[in-house]
N, CA, C and O atoms as a GROMACS GRO file, in nm:
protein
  544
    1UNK      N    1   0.084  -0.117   0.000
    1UNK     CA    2   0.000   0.000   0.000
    1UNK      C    3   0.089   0.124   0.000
    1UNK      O    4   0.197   0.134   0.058
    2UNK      N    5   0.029   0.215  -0.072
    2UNK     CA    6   0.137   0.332  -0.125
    2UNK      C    7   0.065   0.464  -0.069
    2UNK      O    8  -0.032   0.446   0.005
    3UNK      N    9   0.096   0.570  -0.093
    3UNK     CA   10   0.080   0.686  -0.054
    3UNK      C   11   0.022   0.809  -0.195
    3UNK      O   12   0.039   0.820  -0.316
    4UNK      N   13  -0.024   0.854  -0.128
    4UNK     CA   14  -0.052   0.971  -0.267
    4UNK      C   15  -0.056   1.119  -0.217
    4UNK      O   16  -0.125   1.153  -0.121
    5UNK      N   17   0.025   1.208  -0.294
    5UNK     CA   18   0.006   1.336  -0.226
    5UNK      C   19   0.030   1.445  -0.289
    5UNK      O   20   0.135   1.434  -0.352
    6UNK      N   21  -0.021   1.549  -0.302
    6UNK     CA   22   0.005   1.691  -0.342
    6UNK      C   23   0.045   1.811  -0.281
    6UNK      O   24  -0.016   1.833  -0.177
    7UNK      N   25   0.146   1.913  -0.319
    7UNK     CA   26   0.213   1.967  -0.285
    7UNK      C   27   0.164   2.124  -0.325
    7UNK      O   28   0.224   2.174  -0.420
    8UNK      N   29   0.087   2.184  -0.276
    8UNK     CA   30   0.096   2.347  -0.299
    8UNK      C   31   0.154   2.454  -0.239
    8UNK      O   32   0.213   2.425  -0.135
    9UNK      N   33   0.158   2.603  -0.281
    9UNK     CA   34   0.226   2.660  -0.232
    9UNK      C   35   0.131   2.752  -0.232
    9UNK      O   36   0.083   2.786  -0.340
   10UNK      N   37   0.083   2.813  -0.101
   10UNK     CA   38  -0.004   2.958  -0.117
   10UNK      C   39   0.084   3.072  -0.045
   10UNK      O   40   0.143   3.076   0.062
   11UNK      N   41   0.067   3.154  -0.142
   11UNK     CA   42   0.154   3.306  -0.074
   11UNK      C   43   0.278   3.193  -0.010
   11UNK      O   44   0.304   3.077  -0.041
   12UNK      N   45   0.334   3.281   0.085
   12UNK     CA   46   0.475   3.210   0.157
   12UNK      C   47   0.468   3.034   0.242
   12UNK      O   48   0.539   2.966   0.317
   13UNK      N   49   0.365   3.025   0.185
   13UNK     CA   50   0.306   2.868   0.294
   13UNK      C   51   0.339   2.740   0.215
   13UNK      O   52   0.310   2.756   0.096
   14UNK      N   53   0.370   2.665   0.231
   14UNK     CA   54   0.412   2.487   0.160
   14UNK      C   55   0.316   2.446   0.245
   14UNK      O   56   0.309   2.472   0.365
   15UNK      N   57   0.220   2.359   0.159
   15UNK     CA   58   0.079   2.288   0.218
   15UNK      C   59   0.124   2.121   0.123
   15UNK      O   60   0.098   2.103   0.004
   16UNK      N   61   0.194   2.017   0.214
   16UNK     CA   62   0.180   1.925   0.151
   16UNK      C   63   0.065   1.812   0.224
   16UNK      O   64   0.057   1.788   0.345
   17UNK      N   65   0.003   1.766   0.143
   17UNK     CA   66  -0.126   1.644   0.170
   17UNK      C   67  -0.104   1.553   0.150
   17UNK      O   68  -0.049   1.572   0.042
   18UNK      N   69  -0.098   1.424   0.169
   18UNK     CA   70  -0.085   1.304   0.234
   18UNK      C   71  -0.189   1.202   0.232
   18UNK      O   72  -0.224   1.155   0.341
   19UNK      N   73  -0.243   1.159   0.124
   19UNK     CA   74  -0.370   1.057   0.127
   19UNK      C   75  -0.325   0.880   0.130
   19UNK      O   76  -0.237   0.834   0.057
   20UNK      N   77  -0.390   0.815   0.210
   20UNK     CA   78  -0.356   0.664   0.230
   20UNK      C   79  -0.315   0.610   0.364
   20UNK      O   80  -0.360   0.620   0.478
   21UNK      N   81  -0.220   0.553   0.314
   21UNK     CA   82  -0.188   0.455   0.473
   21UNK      C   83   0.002   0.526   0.453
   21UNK      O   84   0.061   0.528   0.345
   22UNK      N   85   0.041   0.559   0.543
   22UNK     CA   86   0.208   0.602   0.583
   22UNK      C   87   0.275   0.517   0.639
   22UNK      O   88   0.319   0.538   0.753
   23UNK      N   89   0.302   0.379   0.560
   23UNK     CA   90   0.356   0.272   0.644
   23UNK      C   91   0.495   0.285   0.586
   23UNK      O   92   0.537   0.378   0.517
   24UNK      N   93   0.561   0.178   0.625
   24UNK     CA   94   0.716   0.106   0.578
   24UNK      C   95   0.723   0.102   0.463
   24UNK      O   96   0.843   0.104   0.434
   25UNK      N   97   0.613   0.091   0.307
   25UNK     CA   98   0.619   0.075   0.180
   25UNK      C   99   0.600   0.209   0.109
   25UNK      O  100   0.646   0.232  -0.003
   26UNK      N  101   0.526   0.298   0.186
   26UNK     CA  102   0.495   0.437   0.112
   26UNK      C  103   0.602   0.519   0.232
   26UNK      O  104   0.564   0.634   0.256
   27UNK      N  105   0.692   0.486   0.286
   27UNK     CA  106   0.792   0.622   0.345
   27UNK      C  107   0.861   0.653   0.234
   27UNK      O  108   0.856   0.774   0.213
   28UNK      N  109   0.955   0.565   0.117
   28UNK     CA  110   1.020   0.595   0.029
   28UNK      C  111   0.949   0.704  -0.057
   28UNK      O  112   1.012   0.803  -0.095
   29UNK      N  113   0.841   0.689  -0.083
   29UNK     CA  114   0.782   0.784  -0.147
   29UNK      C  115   0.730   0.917  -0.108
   29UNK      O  116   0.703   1.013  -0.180
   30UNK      N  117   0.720   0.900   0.045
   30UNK     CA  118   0.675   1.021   0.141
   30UNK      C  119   0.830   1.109   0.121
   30UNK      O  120   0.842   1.231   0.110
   31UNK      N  121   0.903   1.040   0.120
   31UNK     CA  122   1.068   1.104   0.114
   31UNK      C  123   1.092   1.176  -0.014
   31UNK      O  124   1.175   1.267  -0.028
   32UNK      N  125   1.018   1.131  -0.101
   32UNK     CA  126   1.040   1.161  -0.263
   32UNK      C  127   0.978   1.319  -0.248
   32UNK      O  128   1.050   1.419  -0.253
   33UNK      N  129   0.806   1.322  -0.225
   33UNK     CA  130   0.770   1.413  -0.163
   33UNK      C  131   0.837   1.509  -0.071
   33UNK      O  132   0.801   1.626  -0.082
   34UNK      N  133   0.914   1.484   0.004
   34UNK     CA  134   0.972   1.568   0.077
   34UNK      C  135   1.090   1.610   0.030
   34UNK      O  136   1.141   1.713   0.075
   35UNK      N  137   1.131   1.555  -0.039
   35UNK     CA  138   1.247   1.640  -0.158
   35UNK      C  139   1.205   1.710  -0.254
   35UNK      O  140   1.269   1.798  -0.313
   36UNK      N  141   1.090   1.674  -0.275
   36UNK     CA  142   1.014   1.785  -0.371
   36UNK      C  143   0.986   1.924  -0.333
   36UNK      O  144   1.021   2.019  -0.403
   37UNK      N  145   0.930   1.934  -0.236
   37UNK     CA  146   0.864   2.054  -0.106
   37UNK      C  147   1.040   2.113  -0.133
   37UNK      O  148   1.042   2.232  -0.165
   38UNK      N  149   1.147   2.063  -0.127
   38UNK     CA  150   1.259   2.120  -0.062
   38UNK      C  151   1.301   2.181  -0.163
   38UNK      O  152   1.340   2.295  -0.135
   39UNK      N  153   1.310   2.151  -0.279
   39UNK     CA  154   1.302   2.213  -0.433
   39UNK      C  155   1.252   2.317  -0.487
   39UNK      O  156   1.301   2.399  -0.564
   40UNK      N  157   1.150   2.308  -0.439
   40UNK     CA  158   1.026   2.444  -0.497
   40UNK      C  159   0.963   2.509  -0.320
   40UNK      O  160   0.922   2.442  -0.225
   41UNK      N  161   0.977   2.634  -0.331
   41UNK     CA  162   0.950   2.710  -0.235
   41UNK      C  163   1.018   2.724  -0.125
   41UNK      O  164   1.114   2.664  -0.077
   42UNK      N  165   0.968   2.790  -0.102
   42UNK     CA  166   1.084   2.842   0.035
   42UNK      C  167   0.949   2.852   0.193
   42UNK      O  168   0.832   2.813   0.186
   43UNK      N  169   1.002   2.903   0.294
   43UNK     CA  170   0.896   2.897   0.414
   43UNK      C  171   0.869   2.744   0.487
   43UNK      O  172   0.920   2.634   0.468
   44UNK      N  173   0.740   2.803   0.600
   44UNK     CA  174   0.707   2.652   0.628
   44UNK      C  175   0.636   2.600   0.592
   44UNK      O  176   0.540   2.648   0.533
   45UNK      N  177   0.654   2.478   0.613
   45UNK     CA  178   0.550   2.370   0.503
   45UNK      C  179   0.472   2.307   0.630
   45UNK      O  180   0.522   2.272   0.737
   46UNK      N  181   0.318   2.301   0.584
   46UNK     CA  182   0.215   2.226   0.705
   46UNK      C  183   0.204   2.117   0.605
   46UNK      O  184   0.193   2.137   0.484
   47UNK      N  185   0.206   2.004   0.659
   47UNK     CA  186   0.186   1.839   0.635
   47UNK      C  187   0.066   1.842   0.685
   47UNK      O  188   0.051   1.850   0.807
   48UNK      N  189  -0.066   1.836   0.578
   48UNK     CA  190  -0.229   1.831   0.572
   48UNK      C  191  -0.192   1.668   0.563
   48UNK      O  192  -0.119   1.623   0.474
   49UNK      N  193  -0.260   1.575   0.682
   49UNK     CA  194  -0.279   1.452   0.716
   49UNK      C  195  -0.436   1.443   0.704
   49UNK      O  196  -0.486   1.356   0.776
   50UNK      N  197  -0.518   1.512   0.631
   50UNK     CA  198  -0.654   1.510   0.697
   50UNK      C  199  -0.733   1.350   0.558
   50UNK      O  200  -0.840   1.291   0.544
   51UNK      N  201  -0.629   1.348   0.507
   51UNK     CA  202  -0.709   1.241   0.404
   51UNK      C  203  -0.613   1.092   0.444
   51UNK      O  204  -0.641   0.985   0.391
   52UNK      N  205  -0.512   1.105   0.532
   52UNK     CA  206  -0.431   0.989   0.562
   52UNK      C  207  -0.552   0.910   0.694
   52UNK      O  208  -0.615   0.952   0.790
   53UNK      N  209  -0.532   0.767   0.621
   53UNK     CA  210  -0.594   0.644   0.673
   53UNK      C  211  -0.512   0.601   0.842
   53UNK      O  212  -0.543   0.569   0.957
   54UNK      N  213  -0.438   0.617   0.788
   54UNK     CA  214  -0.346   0.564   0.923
   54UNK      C  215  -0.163   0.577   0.910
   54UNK      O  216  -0.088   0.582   0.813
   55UNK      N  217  -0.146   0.580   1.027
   55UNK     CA  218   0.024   0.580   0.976
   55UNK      C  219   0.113   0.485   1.102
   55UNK      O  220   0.077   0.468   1.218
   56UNK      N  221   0.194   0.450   1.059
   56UNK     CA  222   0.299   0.316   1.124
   56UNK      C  223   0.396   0.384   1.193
   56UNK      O  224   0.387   0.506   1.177
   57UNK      N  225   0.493   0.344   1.270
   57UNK     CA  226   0.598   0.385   1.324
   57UNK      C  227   0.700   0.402   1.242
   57UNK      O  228   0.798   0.466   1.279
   58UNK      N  229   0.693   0.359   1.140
   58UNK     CA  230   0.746   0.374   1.047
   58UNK      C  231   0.737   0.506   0.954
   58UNK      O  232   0.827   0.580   0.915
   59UNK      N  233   0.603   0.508   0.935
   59UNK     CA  234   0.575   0.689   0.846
   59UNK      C  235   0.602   0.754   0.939
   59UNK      O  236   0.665   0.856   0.913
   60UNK      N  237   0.561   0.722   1.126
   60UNK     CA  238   0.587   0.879   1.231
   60UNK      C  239   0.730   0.916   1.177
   60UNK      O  240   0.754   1.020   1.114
   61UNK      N  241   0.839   0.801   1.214
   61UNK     CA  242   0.968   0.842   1.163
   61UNK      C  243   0.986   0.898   1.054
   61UNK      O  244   1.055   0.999   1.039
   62UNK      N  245   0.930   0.844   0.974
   62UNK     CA  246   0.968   0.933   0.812
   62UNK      C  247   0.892   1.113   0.826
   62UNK      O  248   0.913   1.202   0.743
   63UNK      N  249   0.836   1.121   0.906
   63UNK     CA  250   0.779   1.259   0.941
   63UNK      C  251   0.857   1.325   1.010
   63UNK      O  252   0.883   1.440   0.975
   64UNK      N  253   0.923   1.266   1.139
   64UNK     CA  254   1.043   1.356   1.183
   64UNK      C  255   1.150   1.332   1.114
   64UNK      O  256   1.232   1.418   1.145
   65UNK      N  257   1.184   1.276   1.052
   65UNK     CA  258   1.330   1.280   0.893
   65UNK      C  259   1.293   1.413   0.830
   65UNK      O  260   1.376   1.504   0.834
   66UNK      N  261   1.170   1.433   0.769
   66UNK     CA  262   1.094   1.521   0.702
   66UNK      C  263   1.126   1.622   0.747
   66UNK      O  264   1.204   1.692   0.684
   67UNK      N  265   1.062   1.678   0.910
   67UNK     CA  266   1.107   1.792   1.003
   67UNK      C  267   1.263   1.837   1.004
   67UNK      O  268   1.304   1.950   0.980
   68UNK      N  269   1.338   1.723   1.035
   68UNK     CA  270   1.478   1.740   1.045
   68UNK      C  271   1.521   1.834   0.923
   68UNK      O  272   1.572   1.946   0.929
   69UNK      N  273   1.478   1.740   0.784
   69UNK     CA  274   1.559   1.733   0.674
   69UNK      C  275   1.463   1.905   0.649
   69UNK      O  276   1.537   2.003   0.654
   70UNK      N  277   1.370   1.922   0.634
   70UNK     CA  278   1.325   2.085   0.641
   70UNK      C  279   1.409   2.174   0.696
   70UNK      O  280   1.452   2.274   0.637
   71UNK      N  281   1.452   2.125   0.873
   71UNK     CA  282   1.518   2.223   0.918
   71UNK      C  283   1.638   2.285   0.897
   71UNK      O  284   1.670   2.402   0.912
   72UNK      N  285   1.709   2.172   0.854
   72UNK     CA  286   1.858   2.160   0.799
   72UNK      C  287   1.802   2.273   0.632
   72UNK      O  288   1.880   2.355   0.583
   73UNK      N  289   1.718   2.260   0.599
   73UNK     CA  290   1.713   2.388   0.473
   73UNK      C  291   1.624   2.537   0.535
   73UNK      O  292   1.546   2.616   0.482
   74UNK      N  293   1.673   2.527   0.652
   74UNK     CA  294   1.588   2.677   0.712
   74UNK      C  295   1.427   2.695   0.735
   74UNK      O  296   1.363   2.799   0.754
   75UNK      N  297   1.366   2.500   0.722
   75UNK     CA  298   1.238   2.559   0.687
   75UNK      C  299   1.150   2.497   0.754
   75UNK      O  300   1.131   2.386   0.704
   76UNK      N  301   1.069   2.520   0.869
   76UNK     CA  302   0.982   2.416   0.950
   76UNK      C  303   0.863   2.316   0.901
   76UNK      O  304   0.811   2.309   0.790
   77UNK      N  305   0.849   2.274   0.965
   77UNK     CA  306   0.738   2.148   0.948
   77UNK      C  307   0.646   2.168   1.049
   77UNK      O  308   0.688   2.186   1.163
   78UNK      N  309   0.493   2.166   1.021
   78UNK     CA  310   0.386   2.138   1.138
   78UNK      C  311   0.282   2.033   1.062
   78UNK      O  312   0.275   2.003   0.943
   79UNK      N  313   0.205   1.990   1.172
   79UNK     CA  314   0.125   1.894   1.109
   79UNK      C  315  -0.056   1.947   1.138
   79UNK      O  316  -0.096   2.032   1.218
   80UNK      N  317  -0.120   1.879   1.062
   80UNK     CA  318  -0.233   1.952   1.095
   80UNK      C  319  -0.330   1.783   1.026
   80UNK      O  320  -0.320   1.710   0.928
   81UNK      N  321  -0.418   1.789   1.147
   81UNK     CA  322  -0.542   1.656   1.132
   81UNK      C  323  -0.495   1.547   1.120
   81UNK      O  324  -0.519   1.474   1.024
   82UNK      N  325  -0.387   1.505   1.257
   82UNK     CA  326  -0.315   1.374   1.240
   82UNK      C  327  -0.406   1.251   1.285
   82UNK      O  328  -0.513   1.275   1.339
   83UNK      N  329  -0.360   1.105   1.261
   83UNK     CA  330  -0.492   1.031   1.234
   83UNK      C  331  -0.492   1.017   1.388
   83UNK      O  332  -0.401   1.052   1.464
   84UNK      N  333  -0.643   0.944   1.430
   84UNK     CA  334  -0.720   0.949   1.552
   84UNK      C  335  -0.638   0.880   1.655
   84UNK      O  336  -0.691   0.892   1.765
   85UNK      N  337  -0.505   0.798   1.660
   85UNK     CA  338  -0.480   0.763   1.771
   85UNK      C  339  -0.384   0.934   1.802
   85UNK      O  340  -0.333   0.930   1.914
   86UNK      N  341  -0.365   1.018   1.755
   86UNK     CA  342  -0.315   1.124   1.839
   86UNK      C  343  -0.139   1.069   1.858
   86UNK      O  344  -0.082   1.148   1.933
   87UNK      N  345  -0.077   0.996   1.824
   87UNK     CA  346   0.040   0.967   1.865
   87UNK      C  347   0.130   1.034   1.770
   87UNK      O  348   0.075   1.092   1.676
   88UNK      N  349   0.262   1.036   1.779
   88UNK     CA  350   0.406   1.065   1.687
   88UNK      C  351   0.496   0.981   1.786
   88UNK      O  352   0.507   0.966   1.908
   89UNK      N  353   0.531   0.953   1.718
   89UNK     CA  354   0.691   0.891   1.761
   89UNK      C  355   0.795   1.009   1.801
   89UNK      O  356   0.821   1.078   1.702
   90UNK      N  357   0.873   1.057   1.936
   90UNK     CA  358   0.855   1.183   1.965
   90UNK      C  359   0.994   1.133   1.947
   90UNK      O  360   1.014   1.012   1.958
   91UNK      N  361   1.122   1.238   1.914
   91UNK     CA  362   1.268   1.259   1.852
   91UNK      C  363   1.292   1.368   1.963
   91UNK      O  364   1.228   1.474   1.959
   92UNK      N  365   1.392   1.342   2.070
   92UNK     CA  366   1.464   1.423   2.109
   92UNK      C  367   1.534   1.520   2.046
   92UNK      O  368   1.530   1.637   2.084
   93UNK      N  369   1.605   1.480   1.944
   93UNK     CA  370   1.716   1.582   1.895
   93UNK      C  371   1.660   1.617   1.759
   93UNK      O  372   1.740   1.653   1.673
   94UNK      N  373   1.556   1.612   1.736
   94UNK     CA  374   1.477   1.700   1.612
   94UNK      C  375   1.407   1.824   1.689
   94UNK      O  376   1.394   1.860   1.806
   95UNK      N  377   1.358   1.881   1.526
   95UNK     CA  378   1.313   1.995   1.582
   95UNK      C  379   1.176   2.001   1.645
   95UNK      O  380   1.145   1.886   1.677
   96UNK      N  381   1.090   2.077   1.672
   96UNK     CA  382   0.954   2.122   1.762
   96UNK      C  383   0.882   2.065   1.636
   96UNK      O  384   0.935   2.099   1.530
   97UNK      N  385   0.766   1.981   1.625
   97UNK     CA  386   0.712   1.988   1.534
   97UNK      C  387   0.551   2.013   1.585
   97UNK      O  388   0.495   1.926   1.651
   98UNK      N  389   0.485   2.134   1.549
   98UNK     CA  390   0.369   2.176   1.599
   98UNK      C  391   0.261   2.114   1.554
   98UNK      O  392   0.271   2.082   1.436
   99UNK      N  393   0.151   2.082   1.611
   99UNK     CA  394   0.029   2.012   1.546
   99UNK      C  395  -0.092   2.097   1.568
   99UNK      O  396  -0.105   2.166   1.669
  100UNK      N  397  -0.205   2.090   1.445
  100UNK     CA  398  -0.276   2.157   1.465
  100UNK      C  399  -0.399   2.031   1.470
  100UNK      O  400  -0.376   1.910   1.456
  101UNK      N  401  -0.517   2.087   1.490
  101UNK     CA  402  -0.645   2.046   1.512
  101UNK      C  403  -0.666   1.982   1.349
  101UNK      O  404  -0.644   1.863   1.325
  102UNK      N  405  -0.707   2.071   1.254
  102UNK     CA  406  -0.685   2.045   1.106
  102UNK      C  407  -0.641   2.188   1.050
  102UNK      O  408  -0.605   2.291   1.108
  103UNK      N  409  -0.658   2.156   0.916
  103UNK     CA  410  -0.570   2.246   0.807
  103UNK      C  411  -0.650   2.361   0.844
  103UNK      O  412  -0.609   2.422   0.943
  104UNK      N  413  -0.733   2.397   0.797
  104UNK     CA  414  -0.810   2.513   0.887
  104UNK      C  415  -0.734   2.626   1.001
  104UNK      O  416  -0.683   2.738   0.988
  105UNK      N  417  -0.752   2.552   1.090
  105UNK     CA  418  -0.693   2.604   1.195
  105UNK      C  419  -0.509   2.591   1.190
  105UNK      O  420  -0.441   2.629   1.285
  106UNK      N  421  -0.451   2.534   1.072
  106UNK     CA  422  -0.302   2.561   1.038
  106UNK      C  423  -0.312   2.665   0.964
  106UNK      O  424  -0.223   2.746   0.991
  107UNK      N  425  -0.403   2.708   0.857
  107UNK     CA  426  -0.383   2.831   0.790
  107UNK      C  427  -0.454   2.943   0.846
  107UNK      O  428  -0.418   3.044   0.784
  108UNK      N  429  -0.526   2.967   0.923
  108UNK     CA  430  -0.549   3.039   1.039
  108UNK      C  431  -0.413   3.127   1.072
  108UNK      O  432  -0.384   3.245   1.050
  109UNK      N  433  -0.337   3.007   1.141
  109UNK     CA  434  -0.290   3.089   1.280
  109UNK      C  435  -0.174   3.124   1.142
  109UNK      O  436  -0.111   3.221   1.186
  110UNK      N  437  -0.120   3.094   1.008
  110UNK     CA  438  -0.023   3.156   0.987
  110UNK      C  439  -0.084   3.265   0.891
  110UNK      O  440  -0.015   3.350   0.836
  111UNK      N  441  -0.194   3.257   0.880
  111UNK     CA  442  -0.274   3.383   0.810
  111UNK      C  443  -0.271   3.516   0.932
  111UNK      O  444  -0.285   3.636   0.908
  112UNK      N  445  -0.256   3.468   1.031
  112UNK     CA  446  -0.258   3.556   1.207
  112UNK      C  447  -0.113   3.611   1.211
  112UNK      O  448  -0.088   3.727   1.244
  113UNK      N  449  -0.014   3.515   1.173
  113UNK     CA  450   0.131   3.562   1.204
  113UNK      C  451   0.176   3.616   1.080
  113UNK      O  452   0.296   3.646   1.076
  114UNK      N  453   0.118   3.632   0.991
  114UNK     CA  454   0.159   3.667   0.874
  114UNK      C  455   0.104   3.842   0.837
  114UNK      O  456   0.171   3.933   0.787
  115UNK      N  457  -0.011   3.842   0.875
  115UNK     CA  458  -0.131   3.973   0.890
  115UNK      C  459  -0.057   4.078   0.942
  115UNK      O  460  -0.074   4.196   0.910
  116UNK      N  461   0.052   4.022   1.051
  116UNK     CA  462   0.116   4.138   1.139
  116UNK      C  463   0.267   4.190   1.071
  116UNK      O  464   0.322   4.296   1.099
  117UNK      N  465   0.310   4.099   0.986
  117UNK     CA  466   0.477   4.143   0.922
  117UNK      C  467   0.452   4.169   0.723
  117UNK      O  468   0.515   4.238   0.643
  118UNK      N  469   0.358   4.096   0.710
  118UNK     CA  470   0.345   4.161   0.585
  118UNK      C  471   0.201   4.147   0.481
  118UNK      O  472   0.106   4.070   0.490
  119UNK      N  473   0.226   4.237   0.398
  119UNK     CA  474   0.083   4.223   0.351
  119UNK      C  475   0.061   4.140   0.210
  119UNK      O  476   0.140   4.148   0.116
  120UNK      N  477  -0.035   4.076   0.211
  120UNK     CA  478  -0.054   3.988   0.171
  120UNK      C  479  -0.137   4.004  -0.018
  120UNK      O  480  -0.236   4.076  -0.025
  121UNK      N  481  -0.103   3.956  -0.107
  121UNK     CA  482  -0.163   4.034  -0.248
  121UNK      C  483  -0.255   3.950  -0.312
  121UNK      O  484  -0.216   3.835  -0.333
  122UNK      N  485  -0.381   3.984  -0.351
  122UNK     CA  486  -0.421   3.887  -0.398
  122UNK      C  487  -0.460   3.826  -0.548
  122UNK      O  488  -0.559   3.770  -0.595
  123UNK      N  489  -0.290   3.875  -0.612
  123UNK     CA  490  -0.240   3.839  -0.760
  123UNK      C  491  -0.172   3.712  -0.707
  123UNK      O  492  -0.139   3.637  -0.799
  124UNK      N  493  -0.147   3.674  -0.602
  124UNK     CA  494  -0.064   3.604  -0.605
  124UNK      C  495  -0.107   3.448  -0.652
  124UNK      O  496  -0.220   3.433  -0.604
  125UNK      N  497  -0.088   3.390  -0.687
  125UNK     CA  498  -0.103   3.286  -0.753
  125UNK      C  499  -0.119   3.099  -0.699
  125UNK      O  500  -0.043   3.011  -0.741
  126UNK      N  501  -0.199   3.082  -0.631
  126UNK     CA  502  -0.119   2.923  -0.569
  126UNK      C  503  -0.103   2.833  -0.730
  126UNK      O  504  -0.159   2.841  -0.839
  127UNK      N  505   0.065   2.699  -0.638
  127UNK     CA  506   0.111   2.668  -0.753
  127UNK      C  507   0.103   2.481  -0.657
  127UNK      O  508   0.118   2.432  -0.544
  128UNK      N  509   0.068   2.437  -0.811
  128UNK     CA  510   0.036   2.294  -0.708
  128UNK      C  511   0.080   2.177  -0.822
  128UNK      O  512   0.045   2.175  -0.940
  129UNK      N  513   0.178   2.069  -0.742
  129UNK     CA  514   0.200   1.962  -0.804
  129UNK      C  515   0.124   1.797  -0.717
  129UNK      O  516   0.065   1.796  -0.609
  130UNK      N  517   0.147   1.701  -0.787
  130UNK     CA  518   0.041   1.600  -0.748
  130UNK      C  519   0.104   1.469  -0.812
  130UNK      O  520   0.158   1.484  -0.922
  131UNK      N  521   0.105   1.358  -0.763
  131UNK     CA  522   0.101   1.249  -0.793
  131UNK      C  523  -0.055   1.212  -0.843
  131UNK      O  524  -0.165   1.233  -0.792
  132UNK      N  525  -0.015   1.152  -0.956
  132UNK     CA  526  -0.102   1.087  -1.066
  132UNK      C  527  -0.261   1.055  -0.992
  132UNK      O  528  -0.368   1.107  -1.024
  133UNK      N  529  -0.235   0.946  -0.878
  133UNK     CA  530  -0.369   0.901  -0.848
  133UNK      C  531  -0.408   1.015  -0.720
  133UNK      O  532  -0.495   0.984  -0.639
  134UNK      N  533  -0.350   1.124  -0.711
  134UNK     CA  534  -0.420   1.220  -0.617
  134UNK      C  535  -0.602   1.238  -0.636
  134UNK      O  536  -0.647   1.289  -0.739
  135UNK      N  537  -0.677   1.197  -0.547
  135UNK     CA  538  -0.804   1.253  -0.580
  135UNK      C  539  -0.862   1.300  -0.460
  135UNK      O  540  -0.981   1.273  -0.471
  136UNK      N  541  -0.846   1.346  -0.370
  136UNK     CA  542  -0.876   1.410  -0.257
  136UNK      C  543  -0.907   1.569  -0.331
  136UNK      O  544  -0.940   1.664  -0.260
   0.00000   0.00000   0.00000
């Protein structure tokens, strides 16, 4: 079982989504994804979990790799609508990784921190890539 996900960028924000199961067979590809995000755009990127089925100890880890490997390029990671057992596999020596309720309330609060340092245009354009069987 594999993973499927799309990657947008609104104004200064990386919104990547995450549909399926995040086990041991779809981390390679969650990684692919996360080299992608690291490529195109700059800022922090919220990891939208709100269409993911479930995830293994295996995807938690590949999520703090994700965080790490963000931070090491200047750029944070939060998560937003992680699945119902509420857990992460918690990494001492990674970075803070914040969780929100859902995506909603992730673009909220950086629509809140953003309102106060700069203003926001609305030419600006969102830009979005996708794996093939994305249908969320």
């Amino acid at each position: 079982m594999t993973i499927e996900w799309r990657y947008r960028i609104e104004q200064d924000l990386g919104i990547l989504s995450v549909a399926g199961h995040l086990g041991p067979e779809a981390a390679h590809r969650f990684n692919g994804a996360v080299g992608w995000v690291l490529a195109r755009g700059a800022g922090p990127v919220v990891l939208d979990l709100t269409e993911l089925r479930s995830w293994s100890t295996e995807g938690q880890l590949a999520i703090v790799t994700a965080a790490r490997r963000l931070a090491d390029g200047g750029r944070t990671l939060e998560l937003a609508a992680i699945p119902a057992d509420g857990s992460l596999v918690p990494d001492s020596d990674g970075p803070a990784i914040p969780v929100h309720c859902d995506l909603p309330t992730a673009l909220a609060a950086h629509r809140d921190r953003t309102a106060t340092t700069t203003a926001a245009t609305d030419d600006e354009s969102t830009r979005e890539w996708r794996t093939e069987g994305w249908t969320a």
